[in-house]
N, C-alpha and C positions, 0 to 999 in steps of 0.2 A: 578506633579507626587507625589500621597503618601498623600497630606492632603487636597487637595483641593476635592471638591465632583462633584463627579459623574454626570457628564451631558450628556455624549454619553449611548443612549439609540439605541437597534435595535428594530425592527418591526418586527414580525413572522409572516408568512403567511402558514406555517406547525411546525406541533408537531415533526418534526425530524432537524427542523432550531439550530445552536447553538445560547444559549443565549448570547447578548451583552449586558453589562450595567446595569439596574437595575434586571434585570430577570436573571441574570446570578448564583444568588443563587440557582435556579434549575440544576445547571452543577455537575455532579456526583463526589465523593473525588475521587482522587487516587488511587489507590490503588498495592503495592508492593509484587511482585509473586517472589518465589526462588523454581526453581527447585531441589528439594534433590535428583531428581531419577536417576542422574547421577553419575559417581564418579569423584572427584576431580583430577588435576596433582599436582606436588608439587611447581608449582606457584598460588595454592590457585584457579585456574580456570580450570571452566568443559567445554571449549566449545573443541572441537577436531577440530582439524584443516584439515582434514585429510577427516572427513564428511561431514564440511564445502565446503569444495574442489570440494569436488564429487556432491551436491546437486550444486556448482556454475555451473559446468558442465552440471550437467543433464537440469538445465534452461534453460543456454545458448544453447543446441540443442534442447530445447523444441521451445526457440523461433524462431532459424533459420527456425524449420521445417514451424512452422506457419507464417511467415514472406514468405517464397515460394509456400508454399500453397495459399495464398491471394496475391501474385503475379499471379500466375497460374490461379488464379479463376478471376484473374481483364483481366489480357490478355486473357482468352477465351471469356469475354464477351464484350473486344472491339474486338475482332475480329467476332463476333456473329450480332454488332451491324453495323461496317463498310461490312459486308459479304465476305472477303477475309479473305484467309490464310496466 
């Protein structure tokens, strides 16, 4: 680690693989985003907790709903497949 040279090399077999090893110079910088467009509390942080909340929520029933829904759709189509109700 750190001075010895580089000898794990990966193999690409697509232009969307990440680079390993010597091709890894192609991997893009970093790069650091701040959102200004919020305002500040007076601990120096914008996230609201409050919207946080409510986006956790609305996920959380987005995925119950689709989690019964594909319950729904697997049980009508073993029952489609056995021919009983």
């Amino acid at each position: 680690m750190g001075g010895g040279e580089n000898r794990l090399s990966g193999r690409s077999t697509d232009a969307r693989h990440i680079p390993i090893g010597a091709n890894s110079a192609r991997l893009p910088a970093p790069e650091v985003v701040t959102d200004n467009s919020t305002s500040m509390n007076n601990n120096q942080n914008n996230v609201d907790v409050d919207r946080e909340m409510s986006l956790l929520a609305k996920n959380q029933l987005s995925y119950n709903f689709y989690i019964q829904q594909i319950n729904h759709d697997l049980k009508m189509l073993r029952t489609g497949i056995d021919g009983r109700a």
